[in-house]
N, C-alpha and C positions, 0 to 999 in steps of 0.2 A: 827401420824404426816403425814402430808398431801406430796406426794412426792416430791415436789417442793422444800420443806423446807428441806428434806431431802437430797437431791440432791445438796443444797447450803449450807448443813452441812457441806457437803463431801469435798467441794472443799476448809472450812476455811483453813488458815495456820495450820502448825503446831503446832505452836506456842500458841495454847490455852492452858489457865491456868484450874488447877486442880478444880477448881470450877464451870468453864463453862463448864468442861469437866463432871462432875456432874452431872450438871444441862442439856445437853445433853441426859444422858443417863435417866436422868429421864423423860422427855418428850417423848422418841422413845418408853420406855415402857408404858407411860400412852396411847401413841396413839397407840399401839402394843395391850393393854390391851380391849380400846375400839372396835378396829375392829373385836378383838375375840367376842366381848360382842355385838356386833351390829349380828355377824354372829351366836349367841347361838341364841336371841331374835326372826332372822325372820325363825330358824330351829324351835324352840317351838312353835313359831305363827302358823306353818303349822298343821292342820289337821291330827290326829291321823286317820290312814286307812289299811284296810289288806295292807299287804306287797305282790305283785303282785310276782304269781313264787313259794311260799313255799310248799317244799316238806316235806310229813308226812307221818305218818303210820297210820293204824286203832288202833285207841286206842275207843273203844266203851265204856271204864267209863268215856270218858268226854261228854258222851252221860245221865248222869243219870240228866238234869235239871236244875243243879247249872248255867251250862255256855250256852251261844246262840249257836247252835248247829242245825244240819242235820242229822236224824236219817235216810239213805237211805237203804233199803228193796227194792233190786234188785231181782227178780225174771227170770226167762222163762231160765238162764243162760244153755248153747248147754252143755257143757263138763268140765268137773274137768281138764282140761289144760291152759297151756296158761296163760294170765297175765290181769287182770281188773287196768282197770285206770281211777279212777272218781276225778272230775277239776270240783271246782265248780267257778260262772264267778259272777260279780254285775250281775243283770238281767237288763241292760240297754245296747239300740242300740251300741254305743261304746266298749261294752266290750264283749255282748255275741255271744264267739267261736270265739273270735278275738284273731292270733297267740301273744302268752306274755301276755292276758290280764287274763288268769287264777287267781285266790286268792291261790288255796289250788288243791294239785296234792295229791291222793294218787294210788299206784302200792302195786297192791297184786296179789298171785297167786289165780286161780279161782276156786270157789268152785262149780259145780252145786250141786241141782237147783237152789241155791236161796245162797244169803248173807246178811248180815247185815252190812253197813258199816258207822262209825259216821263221818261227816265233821263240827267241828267246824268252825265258821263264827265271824268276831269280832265284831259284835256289832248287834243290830236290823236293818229290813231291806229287801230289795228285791233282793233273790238270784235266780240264773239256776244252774242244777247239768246236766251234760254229762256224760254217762259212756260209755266205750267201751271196748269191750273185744277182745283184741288179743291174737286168742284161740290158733297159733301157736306158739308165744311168738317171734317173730322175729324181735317185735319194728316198724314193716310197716304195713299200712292199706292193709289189702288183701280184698278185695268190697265183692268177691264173698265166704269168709269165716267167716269175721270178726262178730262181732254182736254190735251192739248198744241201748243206751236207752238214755231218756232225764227226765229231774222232769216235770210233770204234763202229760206224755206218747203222746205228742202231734202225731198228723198221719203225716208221712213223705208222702209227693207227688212227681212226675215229678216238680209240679209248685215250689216247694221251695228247693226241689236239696238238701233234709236233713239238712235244715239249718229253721227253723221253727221262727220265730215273737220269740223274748226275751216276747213277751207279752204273749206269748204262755206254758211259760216255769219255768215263774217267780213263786216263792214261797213267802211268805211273814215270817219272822220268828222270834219269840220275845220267845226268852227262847229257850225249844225245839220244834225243830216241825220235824213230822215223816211224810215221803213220802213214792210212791213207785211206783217201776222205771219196767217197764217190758221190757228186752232187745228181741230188734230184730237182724233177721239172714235172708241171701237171700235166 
């Protein structure tokens, strides 16, 4: 019910009879009922999309094929300390290594030399994977310790300040696909 109507509801007498008083209440619900109903339609009309932000674990059986998935084969890894953290991003200007714009966070302790870690993806499509290892485990980038890797190993320069082209990085993946990431260290 439109609030006008409702608002000149408010102010009738008291004096309404049990019938209009009825018939009242059945109109606030049917218009109560609509605006839910208006508000489910343009929540389903949206676009089914990863959920930006979700934290996970390495679960490597949803790696065997069934689901769209990142088989990522980290290698050159400095030391068994410390914490790997791979964020995989859309591989589009917008979203790659843009803070929030992560799909899928996983934090595990680090194994050298090398890991195997799955990132499921929802659906086909063009992804980036970042890994970084912080070997102290302190939760801050230390420049001069830390190690990093990106999907497709692209070469970090002075000119791109470790931030490489999304075009550089993108993966394409329909079902599973297996990469593999070789981290750097200064």
């Amino acid at each position: 019910m439109p609030a006008r109507i409702v608002a000149e509801t408010a102010l009738k007498p008291v004096s309404i009879t049990t019938k209009e008083k009825t018939l009242q209440k059945w109109r606030h619900s049917r218009a109560t009922a609509g605006a839910v109903g208006a508000v489910f339609l343009v929540i389903s009309a949206q676009p089914i999309e990863a959920r930006a932000g979700e934290r996970i674990g390495n679960h490597l059986d949803q790696c065997d094929g069934r689901k769209n998935a990142i088989l990522a084969v980290v290698s050159g890894i400095k030391a068994s300390q410390g914490t790997m953290r791979i964020q995989s991003y859309r591989a589009t200007k917008s979203d790659w290594l843009r803070k929030g714009q992560w799909l899928k966070r996983i934090e595990v302790s680090a194994h050298a030399p090398s890991m195997r870690i799955c990132i499921p993806v929802d659906g086909p499509g063009d992804y980036a994977i970042a890994v970084r290892h912080d070997i102290n485990g302190n939760g801050k980038t230390d420049i001069t310790k830390d190690g990093g890797g990106m999907s497709k190993n692209p070469p970090i320069t002075i000119w791109n300040l470790g931030k490489p082209s999304y075009r550089k990085v993108s993966v394409a993946v329909s079902g599973l696909r297996e990469i593999h990431i070789n981290m750097r260290y200064m």
